[in-house]
C-alpha positions in Angstrom: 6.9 0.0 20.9 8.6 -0.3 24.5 9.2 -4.3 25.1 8.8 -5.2 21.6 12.2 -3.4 20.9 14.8 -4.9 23.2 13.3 -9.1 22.5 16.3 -9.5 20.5 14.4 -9.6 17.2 15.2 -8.5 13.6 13.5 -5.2 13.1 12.0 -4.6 9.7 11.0 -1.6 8.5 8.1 -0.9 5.9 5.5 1.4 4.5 2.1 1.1 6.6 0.1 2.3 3.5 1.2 2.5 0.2 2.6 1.3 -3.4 5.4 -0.9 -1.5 3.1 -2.0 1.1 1.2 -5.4 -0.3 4.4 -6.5 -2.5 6.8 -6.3 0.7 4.0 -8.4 3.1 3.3 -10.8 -0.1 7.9 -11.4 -0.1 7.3 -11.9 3.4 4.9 -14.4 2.8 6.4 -16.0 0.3 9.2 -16.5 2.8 6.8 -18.4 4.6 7.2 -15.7 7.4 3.7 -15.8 9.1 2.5 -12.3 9.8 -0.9 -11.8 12.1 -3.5 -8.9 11.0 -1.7 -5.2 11.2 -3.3 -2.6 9.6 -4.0 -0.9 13.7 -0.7 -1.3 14.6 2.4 0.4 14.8 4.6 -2.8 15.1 4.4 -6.6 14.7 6.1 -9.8 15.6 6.0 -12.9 13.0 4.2 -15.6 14.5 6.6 -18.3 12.9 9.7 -15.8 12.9 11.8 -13.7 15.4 11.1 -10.7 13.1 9.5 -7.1 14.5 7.8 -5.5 11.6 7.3 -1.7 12.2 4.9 0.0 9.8 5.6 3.4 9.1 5.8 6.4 6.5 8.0 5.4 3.8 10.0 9.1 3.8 11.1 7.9 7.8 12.2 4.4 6.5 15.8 5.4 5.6 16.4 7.7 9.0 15.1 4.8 10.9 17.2 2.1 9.3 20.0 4.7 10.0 19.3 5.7 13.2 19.3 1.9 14.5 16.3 1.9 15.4 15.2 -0.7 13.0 17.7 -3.0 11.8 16.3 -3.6 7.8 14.1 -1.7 5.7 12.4 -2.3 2.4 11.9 1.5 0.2 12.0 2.8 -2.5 15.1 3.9 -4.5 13.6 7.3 -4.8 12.9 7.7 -1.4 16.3 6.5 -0.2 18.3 8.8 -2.5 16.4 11.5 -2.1 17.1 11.1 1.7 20.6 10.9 1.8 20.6 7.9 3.7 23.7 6.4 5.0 22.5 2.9 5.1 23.4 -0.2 3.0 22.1 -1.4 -0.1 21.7 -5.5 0.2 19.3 -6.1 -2.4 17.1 -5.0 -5.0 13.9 -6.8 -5.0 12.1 -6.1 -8.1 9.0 -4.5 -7.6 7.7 -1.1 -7.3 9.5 -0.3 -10.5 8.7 3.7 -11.3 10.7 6.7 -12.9 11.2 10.0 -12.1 10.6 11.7 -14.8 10.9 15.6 -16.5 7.5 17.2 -17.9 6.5 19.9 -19.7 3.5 21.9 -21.0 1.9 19.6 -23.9 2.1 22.5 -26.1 6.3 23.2 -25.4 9.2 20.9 -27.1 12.1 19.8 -24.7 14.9 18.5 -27.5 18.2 19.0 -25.5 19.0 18.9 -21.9 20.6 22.2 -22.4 17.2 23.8 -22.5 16.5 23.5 -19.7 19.2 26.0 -18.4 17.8 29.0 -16.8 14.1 26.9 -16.3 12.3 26.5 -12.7 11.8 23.2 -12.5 9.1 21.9 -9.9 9.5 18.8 -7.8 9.5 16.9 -4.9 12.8 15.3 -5.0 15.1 18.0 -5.1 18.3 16.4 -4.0 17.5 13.8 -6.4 17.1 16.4 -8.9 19.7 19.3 -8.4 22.4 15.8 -8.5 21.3 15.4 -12.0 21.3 19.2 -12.6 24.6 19.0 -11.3 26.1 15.9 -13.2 24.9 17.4 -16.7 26.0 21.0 -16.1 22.5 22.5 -16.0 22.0 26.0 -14.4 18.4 25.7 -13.2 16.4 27.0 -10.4 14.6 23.7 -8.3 11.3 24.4 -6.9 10.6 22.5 -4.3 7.0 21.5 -3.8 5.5 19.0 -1.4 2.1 17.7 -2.8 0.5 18.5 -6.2 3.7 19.0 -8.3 1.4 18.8 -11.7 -0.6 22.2 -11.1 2.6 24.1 -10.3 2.8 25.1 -14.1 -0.5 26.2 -14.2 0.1 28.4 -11.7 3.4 30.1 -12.8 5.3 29.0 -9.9 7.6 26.6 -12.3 8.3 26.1 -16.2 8.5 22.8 -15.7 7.9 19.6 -13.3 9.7 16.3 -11.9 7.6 13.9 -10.4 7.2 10.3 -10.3 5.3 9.1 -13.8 3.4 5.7 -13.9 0.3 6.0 -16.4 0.9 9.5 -17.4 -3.2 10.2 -16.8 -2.4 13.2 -14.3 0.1 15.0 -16.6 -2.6 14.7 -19.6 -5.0 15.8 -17.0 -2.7 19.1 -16.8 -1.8 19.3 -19.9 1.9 18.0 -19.2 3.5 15.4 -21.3 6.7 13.3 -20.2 10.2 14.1 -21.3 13.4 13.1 -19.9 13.7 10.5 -17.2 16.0 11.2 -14.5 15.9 8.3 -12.5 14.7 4.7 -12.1 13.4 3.6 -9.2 13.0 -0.1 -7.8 12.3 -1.7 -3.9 15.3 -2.3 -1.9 16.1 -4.2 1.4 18.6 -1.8 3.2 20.7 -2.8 6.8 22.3 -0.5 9.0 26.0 0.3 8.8 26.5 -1.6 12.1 24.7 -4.5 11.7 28.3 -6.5 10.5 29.3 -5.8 14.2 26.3 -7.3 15.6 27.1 -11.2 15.1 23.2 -12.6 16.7 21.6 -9.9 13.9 24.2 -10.3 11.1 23.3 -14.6 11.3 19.3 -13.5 11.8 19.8 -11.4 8.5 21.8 -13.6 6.7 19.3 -16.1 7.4 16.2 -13.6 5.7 18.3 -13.3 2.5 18.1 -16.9 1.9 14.6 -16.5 2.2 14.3 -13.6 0.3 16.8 -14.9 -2.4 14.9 -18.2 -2.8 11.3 -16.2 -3.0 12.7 -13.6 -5.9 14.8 -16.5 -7.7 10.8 -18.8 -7.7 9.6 -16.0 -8.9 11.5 -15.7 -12.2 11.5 -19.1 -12.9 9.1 -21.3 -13.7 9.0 -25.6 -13.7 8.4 -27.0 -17.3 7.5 -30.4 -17.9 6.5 -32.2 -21.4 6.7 -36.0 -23.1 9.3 -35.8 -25.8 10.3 -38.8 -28.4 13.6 -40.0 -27.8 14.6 -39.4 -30.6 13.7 -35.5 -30.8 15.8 -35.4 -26.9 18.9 -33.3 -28.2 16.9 -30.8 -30.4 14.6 -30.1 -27.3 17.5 -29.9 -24.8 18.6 -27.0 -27.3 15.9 -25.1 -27.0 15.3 -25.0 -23.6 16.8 -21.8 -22.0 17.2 -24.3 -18.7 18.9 -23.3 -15.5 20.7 -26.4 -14.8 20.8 -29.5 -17.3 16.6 -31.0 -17.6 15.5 -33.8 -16.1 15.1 -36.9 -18.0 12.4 -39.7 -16.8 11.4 -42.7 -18.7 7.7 -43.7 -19.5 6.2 -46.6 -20.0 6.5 -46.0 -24.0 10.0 -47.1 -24.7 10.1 -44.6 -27.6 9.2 -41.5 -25.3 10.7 -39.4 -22.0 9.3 -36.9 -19.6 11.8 -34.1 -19.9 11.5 -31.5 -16.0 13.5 -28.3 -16.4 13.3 -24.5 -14.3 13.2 -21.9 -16.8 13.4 -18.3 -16.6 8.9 -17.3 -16.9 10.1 -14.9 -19.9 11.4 -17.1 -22.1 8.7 -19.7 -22.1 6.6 -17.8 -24.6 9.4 -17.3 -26.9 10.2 -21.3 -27.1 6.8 -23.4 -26.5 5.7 -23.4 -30.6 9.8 -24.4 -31.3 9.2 -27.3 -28.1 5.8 -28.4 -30.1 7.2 -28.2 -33.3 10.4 -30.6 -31.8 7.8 -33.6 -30.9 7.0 -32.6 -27.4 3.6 -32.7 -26.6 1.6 -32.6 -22.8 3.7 -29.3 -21.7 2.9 -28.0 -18.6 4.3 -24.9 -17.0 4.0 -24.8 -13.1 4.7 -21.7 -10.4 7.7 -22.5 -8.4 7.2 -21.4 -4.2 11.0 -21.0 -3.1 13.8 -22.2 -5.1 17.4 -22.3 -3.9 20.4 -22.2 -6.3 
């Protein structure tokens, strides 16, 4: 990494291969921070940016960011409680969304926490999971497995198993069903403690977050546009969940506006027959790059 490291550069940490991997490049991107081909590489500079990306297994993200030897990092929740990192939190970013989830032989009941007092419980997150042990006053022993947590049932080495849970196809697979969640899990963008003290990184970071900010806000919102009578104006304006007040444009028909708003993406399945059924008529609904509030 020699020379790369002391050009005065942000230094971003993230996953070289895995779930995070393609989100965090595509927030990147949407940034408009250019990034050049990586997948040899250990680190790499933005063409259009001064940002050093360093690629690298998600479980040494945290000690990195910690350590100093990257500035930022983007991980997952699970992987940043699980290793005790003392780093800060600046934002969640919104994807990789999982749980970490408690499950148990398909043909077993799990009704009460309580029963699981006295249980061996397999996982891979043990600090993650002896703190919620711990916070609900449950006496249980924590197995702690690296690898194929769903076998270790099967095998008598635990009653039961923690693991991360998307589809639920590899507990079915060993006959495990889902019970209790134990934690949610999202990305996050983390800093080093001492990056306040460093005033050329602190403006280079606070810099990124407007980027980022603008990127995750685009991505929630959406630009709406429609003709609308005139006279039908204040019932549309009701019914649009709108950020800031719409946009009003005359046409050449005296009797009809173009109406522009940014609404939250969610919401616009939930109003467009109310819109229709209010007079409005050529509604489009258009992705939104960056958008700064």
């Amino acid at each position: 990494m020699g020379d790369n490291m002391l050009n005065g550069n942000l230094k971003l940490a993230l996953q070289k291969n895995g779930r995070l991997t393609e989100k965090s490049l595509n927030l990147l991107k949407s940034c408009d921070i250019d990034i050049e081909e990586y997948s040899a590489r250990l680190i790499v500079t933005a063409r259009n940016y001064n940002l050093d990306i360093l690629l690298l297994r998600d479980d040494d993200i945290p000690e990195y960011v910690m350590d100093g030897v990257a500035d930022i990092g983007i991980v997952g929740e699970d992987v940043l409680y699980e290793k005790k990192a003392n780093v800060d939190v600046v934002r969640k970013l919104g994807y990789g969304k999982c749980k970490l989830s408690l499950a148990i032989p398909e043909s077993q009941t799990l009704e009460d926490l309580s029963e699981l007092n006295g249980k061996r419980i397999a996982t891979s997150f043990p600090n993650i999971l002896k703190s919620y042990l711990t916070q609900n006053n449950i006496n249980a022993t924590v197995v702690e497995i690296s690898g194929s947590v769903e076998i270790a049932p099967s095998l008598g080495v635990a009653d039961y198993i923690c693991d991360l849970v998307s589809t639920g196809n590899t507990l079915k697979f060993n006959k495990l069903k889902k019970s209790f969640d134990i934690f949610s899990s999202q990305a996050v963008l983390i800093a080093n403690k001492n990056i306040e003290n460093d005033p050329d990184k602190k403006s280079q970071l606070d810099n990124l977050l407007v980027r980022i900010d603008s990127a995750l806000t685009a991505r929630k919102s959406k630009y709406l546009m429609m003709n609308a009578p005139k006279n039908s104006l204040e019932k549309i304006e009701s019914i649009i969940p709108s950020l800031k007040s719409p946009t009003i444009l005359p046409l050449a028909d005296p009797e009809m506006v173009a109406v522009h708003a940014v609404i939250p993406t969610s919401k616009f399945w939930e109003i467009y027959k109310d819109l229709k059924e209010a007079g409005a008529s050529g509604i489009l609904l258009l992705p939104i790059e960056n958008m700064i509030v």
